[in-house]
PDB file of N, CA, C, O and CB in Angstrom:
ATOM      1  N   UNK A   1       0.841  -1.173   0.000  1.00  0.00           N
ATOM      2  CA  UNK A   1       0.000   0.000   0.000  1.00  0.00           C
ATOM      3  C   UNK A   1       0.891   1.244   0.000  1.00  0.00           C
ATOM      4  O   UNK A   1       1.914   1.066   0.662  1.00  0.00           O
ATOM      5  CB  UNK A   1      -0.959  -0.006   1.219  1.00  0.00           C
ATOM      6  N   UNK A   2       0.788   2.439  -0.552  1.00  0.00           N
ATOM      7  CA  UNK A   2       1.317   3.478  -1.116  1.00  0.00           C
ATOM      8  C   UNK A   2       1.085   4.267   0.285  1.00  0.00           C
ATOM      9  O   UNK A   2      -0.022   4.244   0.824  1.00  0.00           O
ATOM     10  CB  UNK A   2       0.636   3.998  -2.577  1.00  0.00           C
ATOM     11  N   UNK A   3       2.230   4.994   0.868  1.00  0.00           N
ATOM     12  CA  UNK A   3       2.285   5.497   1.795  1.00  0.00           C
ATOM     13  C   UNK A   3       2.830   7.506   1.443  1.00  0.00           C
ATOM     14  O   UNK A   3       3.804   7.891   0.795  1.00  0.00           O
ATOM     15  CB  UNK A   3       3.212   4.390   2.608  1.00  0.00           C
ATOM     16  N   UNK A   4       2.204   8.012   1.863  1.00  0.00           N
ATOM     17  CA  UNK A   4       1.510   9.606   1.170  1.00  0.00           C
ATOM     18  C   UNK A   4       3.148  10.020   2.798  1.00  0.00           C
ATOM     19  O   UNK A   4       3.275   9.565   3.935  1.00  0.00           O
ATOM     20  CB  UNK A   4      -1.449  10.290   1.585  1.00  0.00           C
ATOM     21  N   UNK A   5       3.966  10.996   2.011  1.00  0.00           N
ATOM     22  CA  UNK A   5       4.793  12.091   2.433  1.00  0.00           C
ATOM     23  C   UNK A   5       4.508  13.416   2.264  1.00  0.00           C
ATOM     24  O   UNK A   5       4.583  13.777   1.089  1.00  0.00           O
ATOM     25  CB  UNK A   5       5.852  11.986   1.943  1.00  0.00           C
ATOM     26  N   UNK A   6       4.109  14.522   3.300  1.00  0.00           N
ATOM     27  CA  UNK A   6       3.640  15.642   2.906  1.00  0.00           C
ATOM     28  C   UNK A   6       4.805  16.402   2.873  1.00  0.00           C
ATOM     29  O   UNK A   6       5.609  16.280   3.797  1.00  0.00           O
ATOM     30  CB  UNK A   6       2.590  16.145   3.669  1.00  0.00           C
ATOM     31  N   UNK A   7       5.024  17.163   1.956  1.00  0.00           N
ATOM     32  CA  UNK A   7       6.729  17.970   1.355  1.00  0.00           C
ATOM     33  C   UNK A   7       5.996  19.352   1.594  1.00  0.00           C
ATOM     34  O   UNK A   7       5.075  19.771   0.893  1.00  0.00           O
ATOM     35  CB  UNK A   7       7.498  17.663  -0.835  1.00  0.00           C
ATOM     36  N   UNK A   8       6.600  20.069   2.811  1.00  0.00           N
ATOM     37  CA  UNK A   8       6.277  21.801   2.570  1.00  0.00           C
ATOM     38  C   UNK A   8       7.789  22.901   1.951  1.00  0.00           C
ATOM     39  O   UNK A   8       8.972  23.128   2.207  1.00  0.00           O
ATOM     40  CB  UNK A   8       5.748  22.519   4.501  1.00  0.00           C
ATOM     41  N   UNK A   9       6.755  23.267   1.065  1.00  0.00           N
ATOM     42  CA  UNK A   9       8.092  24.252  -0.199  1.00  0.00           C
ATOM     43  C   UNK A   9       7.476  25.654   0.731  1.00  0.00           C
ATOM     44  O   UNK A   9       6.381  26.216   0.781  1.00  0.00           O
ATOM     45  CB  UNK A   9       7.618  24.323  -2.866  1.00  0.00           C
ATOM     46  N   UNK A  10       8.810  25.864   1.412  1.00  0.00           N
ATOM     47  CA  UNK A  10       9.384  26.887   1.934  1.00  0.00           C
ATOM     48  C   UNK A  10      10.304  28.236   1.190  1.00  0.00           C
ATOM     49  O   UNK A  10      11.165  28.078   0.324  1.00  0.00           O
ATOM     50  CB  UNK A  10      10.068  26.208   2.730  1.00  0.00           C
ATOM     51  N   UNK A  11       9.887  29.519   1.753  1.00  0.00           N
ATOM     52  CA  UNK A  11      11.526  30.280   1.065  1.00  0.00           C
ATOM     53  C   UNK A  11      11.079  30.680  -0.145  1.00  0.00           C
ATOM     54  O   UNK A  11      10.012  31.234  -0.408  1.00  0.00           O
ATOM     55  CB  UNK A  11      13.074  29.162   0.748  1.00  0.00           C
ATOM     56  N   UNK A  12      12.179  30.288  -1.042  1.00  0.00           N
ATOM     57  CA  UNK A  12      12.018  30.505  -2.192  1.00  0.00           C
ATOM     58  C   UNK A  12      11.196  29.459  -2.728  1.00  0.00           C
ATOM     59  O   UNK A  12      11.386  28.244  -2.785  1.00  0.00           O
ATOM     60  CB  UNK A  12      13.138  30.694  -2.756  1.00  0.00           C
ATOM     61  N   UNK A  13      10.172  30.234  -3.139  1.00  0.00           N
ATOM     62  CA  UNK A  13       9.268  29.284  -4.095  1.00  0.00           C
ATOM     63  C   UNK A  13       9.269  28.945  -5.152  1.00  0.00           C
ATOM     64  O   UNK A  13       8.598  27.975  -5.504  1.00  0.00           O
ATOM     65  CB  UNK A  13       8.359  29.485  -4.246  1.00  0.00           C
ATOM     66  N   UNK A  14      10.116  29.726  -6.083  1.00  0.00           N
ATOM     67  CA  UNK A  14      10.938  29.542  -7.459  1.00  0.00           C
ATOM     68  C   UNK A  14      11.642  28.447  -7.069  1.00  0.00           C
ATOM     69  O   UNK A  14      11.096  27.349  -6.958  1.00  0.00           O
ATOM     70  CB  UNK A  14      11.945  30.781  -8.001  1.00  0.00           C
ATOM     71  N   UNK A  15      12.677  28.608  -6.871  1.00  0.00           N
ATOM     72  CA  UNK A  15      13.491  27.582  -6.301  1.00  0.00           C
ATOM     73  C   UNK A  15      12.937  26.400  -5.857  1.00  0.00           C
ATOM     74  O   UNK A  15      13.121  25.384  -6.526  1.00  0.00           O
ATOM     75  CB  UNK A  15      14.125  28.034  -5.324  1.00  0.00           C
ATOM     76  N   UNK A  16      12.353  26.364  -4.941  1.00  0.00           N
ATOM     77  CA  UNK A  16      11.358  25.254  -4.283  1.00  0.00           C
ATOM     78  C   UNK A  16      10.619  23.980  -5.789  1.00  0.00           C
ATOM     79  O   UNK A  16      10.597  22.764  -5.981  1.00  0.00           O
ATOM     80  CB  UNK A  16       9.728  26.470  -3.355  1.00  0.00           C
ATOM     81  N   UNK A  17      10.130  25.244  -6.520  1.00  0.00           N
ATOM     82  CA  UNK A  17       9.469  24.710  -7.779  1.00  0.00           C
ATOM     83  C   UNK A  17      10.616  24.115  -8.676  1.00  0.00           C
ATOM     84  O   UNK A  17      10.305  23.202  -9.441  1.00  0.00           O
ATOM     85  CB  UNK A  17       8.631  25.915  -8.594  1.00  0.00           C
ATOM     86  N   UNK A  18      11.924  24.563  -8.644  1.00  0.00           N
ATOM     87  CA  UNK A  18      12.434  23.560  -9.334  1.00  0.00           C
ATOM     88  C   UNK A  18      13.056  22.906  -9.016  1.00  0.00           C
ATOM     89  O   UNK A  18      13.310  22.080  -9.893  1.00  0.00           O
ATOM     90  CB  UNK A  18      12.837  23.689 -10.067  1.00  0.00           C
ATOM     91  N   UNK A  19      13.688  22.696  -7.868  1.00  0.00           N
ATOM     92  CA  UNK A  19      13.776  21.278  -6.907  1.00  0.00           C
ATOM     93  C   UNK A  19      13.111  20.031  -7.214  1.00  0.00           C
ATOM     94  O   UNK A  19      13.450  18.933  -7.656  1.00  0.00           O
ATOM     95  CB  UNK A  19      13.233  21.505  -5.581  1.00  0.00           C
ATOM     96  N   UNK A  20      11.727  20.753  -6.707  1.00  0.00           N
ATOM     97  CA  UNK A  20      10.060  19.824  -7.162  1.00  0.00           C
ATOM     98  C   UNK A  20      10.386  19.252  -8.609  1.00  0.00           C
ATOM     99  O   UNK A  20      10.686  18.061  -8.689  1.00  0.00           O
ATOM    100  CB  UNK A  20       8.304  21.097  -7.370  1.00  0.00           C
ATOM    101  N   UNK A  21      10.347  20.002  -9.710  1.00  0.00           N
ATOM    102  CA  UNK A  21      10.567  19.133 -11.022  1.00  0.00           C
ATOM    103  C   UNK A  21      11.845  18.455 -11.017  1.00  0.00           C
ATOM    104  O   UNK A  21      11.745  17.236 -11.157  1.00  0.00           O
ATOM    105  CB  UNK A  21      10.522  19.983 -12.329  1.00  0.00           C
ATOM    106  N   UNK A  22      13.051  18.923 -10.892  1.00  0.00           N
ATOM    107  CA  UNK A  22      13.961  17.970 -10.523  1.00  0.00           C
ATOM    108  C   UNK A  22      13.732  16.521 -10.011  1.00  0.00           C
ATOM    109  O   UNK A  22      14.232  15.520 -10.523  1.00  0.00           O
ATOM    110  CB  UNK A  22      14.576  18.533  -9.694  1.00  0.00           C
ATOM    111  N   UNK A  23      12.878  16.545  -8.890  1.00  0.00           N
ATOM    112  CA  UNK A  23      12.479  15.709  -7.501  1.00  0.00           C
ATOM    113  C   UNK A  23      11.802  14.445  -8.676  1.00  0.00           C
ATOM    114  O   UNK A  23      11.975  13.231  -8.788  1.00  0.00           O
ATOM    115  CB  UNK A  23      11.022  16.738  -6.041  1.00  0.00           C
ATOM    116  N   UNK A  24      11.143  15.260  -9.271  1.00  0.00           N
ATOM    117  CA  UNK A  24       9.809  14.183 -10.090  1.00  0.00           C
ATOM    118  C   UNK A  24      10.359  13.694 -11.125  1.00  0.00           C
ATOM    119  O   UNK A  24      10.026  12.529 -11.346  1.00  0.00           O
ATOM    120  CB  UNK A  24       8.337  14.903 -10.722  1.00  0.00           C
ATOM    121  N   UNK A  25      11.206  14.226 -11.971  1.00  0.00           N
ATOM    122  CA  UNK A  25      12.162  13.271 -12.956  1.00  0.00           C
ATOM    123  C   UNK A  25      13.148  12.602 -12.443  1.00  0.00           C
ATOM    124  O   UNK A  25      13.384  11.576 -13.081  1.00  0.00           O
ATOM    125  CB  UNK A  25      12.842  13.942 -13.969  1.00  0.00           C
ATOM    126  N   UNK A  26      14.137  12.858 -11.113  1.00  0.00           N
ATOM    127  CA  UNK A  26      14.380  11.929 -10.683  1.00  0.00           C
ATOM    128  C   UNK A  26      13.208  10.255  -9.997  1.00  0.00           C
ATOM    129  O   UNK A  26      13.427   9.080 -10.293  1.00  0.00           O
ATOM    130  CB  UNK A  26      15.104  12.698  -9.937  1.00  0.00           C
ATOM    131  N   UNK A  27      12.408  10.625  -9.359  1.00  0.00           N
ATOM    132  CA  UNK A  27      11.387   9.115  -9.160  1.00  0.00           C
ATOM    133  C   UNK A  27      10.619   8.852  -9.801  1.00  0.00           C
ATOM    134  O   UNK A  27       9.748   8.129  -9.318  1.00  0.00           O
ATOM    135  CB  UNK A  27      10.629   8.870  -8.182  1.00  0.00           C
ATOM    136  N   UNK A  28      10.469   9.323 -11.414  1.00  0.00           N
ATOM    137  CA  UNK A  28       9.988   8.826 -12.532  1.00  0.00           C
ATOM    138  C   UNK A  28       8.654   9.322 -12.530  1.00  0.00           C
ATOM    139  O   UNK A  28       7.784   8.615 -13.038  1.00  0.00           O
ATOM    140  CB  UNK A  28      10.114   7.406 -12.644  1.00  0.00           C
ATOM    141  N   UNK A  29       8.261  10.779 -11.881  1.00  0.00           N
ATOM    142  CA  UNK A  29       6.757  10.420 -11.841  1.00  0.00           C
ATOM    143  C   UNK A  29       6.551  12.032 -12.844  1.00  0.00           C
ATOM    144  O   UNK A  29       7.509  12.746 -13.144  1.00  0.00           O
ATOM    145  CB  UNK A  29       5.841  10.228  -9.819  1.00  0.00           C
ATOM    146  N   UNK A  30       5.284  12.291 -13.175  1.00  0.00           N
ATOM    147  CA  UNK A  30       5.216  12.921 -14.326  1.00  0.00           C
ATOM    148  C   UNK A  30       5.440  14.411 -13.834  1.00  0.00           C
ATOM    149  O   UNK A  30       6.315  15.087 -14.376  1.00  0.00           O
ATOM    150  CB  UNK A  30       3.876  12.603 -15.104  1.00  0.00           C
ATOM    151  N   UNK A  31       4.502  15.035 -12.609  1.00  0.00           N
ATOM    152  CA  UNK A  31       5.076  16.246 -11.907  1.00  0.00           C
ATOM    153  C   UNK A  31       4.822  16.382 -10.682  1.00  0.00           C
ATOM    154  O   UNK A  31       3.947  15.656 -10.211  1.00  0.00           O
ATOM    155  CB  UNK A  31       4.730  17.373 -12.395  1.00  0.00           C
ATOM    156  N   UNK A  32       5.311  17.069 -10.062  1.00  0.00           N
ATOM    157  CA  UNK A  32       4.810  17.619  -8.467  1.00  0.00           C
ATOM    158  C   UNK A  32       4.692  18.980  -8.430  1.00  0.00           C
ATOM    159  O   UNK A  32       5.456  19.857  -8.834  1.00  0.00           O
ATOM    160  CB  UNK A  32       5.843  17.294  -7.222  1.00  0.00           C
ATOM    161  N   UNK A  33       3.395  19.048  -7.770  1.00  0.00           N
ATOM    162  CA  UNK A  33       3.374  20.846  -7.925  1.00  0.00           C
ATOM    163  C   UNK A  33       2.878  21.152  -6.604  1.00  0.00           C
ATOM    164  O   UNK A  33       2.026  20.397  -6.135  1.00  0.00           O
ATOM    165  CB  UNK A  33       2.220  21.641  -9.243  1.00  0.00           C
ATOM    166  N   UNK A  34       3.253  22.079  -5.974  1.00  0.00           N
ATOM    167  CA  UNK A  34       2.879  22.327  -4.243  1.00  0.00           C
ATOM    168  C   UNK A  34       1.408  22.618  -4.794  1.00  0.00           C
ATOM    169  O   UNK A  34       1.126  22.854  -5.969  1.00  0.00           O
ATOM    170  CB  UNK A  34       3.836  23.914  -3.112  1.00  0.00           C
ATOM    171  N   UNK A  35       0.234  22.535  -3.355  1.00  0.00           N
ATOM    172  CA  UNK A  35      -0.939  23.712  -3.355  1.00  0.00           C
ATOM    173  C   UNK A  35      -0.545  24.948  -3.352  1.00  0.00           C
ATOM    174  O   UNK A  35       0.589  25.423  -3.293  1.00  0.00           O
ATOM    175  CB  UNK A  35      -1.820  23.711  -2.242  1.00  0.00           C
ATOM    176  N   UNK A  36      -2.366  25.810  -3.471  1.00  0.00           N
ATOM    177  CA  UNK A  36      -1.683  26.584  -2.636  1.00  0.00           C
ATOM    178  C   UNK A  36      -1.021  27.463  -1.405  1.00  0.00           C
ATOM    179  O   UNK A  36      -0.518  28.573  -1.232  1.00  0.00           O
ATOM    180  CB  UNK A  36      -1.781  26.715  -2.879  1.00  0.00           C
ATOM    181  N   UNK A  37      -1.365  26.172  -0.600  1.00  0.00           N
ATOM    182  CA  UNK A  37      -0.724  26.470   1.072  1.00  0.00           C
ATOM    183  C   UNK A  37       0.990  26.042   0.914  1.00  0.00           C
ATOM    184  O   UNK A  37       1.749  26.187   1.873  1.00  0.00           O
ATOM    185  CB  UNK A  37      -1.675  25.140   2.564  1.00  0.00           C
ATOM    186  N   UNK A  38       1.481  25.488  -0.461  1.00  0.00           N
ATOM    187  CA  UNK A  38       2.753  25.295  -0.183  1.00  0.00           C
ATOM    188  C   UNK A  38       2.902  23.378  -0.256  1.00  0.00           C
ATOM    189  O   UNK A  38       3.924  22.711  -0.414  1.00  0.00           O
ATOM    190  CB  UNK A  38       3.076  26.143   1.417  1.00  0.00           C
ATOM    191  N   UNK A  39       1.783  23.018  -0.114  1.00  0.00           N
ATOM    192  CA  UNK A  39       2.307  21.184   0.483  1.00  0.00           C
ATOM    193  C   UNK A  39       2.161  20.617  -0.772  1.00  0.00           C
ATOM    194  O   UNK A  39       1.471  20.834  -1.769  1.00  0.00           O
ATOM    195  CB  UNK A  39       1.147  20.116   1.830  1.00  0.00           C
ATOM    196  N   UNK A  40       2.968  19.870  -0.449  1.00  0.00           N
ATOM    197  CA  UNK A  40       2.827  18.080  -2.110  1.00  0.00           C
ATOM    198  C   UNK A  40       2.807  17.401  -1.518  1.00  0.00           C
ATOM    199  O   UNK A  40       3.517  17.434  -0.513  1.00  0.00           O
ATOM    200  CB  UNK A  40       4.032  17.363  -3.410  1.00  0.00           C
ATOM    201  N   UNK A  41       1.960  16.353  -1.795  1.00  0.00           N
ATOM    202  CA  UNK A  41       1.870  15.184  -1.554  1.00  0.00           C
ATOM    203  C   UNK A  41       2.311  14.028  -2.678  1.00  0.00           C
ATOM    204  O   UNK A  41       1.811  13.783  -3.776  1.00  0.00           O
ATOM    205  CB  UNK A  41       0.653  15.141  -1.169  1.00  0.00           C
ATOM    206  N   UNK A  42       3.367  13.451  -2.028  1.00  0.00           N
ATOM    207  CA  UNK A  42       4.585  12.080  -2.820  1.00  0.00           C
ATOM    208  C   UNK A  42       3.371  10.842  -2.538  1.00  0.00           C
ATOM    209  O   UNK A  42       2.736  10.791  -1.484  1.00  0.00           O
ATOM    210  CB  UNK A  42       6.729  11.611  -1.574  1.00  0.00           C
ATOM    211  N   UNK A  43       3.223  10.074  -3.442  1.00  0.00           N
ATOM    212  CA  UNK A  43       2.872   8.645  -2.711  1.00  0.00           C
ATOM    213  C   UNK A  43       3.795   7.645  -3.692  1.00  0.00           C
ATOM    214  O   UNK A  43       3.963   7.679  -4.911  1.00  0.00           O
ATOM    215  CB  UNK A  43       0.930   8.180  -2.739  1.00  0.00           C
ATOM    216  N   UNK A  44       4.302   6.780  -2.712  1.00  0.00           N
ATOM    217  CA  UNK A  44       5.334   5.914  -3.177  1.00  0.00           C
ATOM    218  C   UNK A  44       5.149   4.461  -2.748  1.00  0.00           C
ATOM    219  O   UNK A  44       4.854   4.515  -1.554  1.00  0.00           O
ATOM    220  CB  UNK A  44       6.631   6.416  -2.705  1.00  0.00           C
ATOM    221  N   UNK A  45       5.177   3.337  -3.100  1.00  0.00           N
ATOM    222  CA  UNK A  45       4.849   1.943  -2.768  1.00  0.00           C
ATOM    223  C   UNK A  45       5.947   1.116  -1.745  1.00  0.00           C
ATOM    224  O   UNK A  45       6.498   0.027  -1.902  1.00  0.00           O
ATOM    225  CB  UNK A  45       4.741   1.191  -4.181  1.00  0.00           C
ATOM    226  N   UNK A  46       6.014   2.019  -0.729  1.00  0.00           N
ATOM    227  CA  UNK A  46       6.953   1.873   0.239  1.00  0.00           C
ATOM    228  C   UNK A  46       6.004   1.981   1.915  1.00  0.00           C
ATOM    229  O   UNK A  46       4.928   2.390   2.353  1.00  0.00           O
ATOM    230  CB  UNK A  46       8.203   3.183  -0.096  1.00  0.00           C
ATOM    231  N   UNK A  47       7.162   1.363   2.343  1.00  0.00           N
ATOM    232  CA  UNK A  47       6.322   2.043   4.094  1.00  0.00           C
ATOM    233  C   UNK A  47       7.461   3.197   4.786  1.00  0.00           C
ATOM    234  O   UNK A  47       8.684   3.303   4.870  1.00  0.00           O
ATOM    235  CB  UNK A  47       6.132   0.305   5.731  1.00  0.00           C
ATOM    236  N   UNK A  48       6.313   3.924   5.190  1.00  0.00           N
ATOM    237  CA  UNK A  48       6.607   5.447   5.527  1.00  0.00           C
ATOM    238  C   UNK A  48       8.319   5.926   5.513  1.00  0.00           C
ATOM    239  O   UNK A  48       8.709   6.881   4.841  1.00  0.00           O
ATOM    240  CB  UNK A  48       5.955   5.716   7.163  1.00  0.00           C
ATOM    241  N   UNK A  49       9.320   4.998   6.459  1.00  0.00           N
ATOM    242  CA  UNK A  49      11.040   5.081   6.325  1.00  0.00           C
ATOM    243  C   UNK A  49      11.126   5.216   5.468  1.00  0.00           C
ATOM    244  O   UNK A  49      11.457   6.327   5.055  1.00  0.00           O
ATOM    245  CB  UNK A  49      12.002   4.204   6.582  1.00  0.00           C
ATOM    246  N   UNK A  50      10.838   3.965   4.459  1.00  0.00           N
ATOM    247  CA  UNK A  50      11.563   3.369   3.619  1.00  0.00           C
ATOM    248  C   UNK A  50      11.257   4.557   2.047  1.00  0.00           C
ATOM    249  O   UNK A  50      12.125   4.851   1.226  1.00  0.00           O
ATOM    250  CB  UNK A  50      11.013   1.573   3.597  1.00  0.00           C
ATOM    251  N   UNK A  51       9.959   4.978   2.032  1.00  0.00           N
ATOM    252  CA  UNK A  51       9.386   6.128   1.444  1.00  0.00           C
ATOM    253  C   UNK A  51      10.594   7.764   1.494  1.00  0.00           C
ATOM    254  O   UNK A  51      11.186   8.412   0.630  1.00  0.00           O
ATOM    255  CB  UNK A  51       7.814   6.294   2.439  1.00  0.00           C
ATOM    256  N   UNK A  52      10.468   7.844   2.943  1.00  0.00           N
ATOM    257  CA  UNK A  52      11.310   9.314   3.537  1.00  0.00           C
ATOM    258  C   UNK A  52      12.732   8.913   3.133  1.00  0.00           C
ATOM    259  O   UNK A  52      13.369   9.730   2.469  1.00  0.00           O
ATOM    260  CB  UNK A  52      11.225   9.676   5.506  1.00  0.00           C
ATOM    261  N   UNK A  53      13.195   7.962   3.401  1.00  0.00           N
ATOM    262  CA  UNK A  53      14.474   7.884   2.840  1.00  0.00           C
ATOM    263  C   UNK A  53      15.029   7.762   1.456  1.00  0.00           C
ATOM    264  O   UNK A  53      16.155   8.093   1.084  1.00  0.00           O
ATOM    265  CB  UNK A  53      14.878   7.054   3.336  1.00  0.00           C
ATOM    266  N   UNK A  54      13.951   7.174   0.670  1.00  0.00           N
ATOM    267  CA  UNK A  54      13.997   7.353  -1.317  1.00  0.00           C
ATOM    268  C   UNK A  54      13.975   8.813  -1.128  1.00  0.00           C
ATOM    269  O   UNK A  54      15.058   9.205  -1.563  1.00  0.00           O
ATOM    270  CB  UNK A  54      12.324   6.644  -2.590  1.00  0.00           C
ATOM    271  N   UNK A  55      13.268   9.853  -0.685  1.00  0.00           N
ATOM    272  CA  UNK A  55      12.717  11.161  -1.149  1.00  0.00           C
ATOM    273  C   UNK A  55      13.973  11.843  -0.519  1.00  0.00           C
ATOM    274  O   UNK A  55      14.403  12.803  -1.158  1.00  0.00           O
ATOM    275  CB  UNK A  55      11.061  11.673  -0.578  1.00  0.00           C
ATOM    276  N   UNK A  56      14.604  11.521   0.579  1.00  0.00           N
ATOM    277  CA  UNK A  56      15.282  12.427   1.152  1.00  0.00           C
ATOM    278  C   UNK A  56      16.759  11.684   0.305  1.00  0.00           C
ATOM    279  O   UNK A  56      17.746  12.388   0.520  1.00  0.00           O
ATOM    280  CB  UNK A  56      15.067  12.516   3.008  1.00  0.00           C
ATOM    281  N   UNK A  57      17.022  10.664  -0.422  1.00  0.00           N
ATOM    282  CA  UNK A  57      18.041  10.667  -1.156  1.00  0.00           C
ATOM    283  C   UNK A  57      18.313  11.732  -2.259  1.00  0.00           C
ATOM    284  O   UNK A  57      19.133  12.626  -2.466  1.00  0.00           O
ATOM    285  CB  UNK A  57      18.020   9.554  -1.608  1.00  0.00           C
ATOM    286  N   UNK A  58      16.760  10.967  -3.120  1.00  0.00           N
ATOM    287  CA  UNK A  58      16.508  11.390  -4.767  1.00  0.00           C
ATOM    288  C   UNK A  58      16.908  13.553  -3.980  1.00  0.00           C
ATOM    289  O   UNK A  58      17.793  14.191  -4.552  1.00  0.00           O
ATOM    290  CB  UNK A  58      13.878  10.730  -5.710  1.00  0.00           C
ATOM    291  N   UNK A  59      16.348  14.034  -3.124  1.00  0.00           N
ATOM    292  CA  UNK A  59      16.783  15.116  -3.058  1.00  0.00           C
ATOM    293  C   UNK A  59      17.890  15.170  -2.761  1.00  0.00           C
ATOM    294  O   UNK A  59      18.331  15.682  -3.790  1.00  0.00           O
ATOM    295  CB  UNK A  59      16.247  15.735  -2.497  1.00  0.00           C
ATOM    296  N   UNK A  60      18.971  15.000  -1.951  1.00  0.00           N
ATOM    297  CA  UNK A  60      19.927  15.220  -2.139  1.00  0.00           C
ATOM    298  C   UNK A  60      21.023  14.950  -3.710  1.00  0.00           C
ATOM    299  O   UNK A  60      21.883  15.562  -4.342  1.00  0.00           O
ATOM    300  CB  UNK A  60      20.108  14.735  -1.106  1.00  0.00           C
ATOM    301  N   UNK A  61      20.433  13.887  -3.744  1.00  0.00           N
ATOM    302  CA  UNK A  61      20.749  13.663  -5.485  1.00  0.00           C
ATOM    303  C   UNK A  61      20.974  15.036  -6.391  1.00  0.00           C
ATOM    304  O   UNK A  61      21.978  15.300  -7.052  1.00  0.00           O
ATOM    305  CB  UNK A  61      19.298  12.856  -6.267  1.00  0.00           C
ATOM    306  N   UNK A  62      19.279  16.172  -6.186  1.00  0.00           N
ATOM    307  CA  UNK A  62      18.938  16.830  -7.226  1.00  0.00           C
ATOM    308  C   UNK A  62      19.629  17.992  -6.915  1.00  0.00           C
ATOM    309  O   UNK A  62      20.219  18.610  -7.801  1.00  0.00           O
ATOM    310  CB  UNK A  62      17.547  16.932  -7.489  1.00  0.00           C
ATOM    311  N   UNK A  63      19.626  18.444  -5.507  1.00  0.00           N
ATOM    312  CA  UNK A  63      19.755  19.465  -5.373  1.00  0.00           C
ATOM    313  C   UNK A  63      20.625  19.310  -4.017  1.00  0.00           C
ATOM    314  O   UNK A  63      20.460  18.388  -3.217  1.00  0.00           O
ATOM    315  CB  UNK A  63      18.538  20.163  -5.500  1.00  0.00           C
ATOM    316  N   UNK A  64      21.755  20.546  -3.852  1.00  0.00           N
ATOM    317  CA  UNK A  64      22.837  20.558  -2.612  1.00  0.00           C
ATOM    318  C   UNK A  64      21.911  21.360  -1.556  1.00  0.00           C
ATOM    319  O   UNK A  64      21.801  21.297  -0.331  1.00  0.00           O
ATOM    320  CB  UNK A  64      24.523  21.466  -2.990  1.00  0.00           C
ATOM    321  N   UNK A  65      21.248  22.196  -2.629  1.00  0.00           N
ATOM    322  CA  UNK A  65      20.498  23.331  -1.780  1.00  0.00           C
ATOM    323  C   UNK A  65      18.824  23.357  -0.800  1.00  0.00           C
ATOM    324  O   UNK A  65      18.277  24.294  -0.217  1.00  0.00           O
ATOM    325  CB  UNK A  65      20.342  24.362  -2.924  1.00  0.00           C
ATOM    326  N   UNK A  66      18.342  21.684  -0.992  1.00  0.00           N
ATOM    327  CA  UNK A  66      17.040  21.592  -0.712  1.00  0.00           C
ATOM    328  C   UNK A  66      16.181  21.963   0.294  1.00  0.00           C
ATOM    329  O   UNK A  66      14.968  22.164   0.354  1.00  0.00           O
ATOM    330  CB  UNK A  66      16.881  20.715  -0.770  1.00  0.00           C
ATOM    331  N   UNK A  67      17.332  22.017   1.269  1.00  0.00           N
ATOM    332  CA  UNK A  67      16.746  21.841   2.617  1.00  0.00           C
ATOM    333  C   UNK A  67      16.685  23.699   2.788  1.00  0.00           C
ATOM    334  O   UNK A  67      15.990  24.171   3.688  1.00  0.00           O
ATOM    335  CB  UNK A  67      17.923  20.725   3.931  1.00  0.00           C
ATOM    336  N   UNK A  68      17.237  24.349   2.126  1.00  0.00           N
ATOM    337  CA  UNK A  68      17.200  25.858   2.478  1.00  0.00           C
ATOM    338  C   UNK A  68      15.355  26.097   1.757  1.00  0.00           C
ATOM    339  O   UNK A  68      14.923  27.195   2.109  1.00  0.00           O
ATOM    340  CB  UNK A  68      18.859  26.980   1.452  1.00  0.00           C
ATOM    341  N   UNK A  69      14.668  25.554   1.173  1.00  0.00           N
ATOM    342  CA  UNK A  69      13.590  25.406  -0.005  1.00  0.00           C
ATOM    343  C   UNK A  69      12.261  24.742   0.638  1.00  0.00           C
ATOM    344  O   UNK A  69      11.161  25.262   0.821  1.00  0.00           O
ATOM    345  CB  UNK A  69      14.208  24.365  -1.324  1.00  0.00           C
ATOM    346  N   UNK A  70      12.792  23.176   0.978  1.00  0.00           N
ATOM    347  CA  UNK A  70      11.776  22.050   1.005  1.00  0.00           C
ATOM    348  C   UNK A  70      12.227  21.600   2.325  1.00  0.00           C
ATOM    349  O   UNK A  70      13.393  21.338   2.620  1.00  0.00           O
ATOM    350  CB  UNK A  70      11.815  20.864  -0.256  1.00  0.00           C
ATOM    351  N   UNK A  71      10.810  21.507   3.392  1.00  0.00           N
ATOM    352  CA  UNK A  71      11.275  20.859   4.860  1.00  0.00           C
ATOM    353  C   UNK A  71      10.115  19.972   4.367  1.00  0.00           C
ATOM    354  O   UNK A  71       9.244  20.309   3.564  1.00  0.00           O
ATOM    355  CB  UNK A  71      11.221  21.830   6.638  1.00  0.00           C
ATOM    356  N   UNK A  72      10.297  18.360   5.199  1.00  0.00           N
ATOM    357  CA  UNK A  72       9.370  17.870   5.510  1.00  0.00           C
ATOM    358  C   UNK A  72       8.363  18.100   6.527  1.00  0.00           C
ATOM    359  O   UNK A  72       8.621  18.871   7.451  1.00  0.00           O
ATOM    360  CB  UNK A  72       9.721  17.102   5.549  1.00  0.00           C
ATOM    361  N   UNK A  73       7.290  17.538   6.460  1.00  0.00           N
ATOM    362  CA  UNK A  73       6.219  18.260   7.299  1.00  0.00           C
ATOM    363  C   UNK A  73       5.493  17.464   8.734  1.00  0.00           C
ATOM    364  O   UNK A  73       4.637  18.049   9.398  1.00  0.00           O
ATOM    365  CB  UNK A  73       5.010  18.560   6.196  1.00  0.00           C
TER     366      UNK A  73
END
């Protein structure tokens, strides 16, 4: 069962936004786009760790700068 990560894009929201597309061509998925309170919701066929830790790789992967952008929530 697909376990839902809520991603809040902080800061720069430019930035934030292209993190986000970065984020989504790295885990193959077509896009991620915050609301507009700021949150995305990831769902991935993992359990919750195992989920946070793909997302918190694939970001470090994309970007050096993420965590100044994108906190988890």
């Amino acid at each position: 069962m697909p376990h839902s990560i809520s991603v809040l894009a902080i800061e720069n929201r430019a930035r934030a936004s292209e993190i986000l597309a970065a984020l989504a061509k790295h885990l193959g998925v077509t896009a991620i786009q915050p609301d507009d309170a700021g949150f995305v919701q990831l769902w991935l066929p993992l359990d919750g760790s195992a989920a946070h830790d793909k997302i918190i790789a694939a970001l470090d992967t994309t970007a050096d700068d993420w965590r100044e952008h994108i906190e988890f929530s």
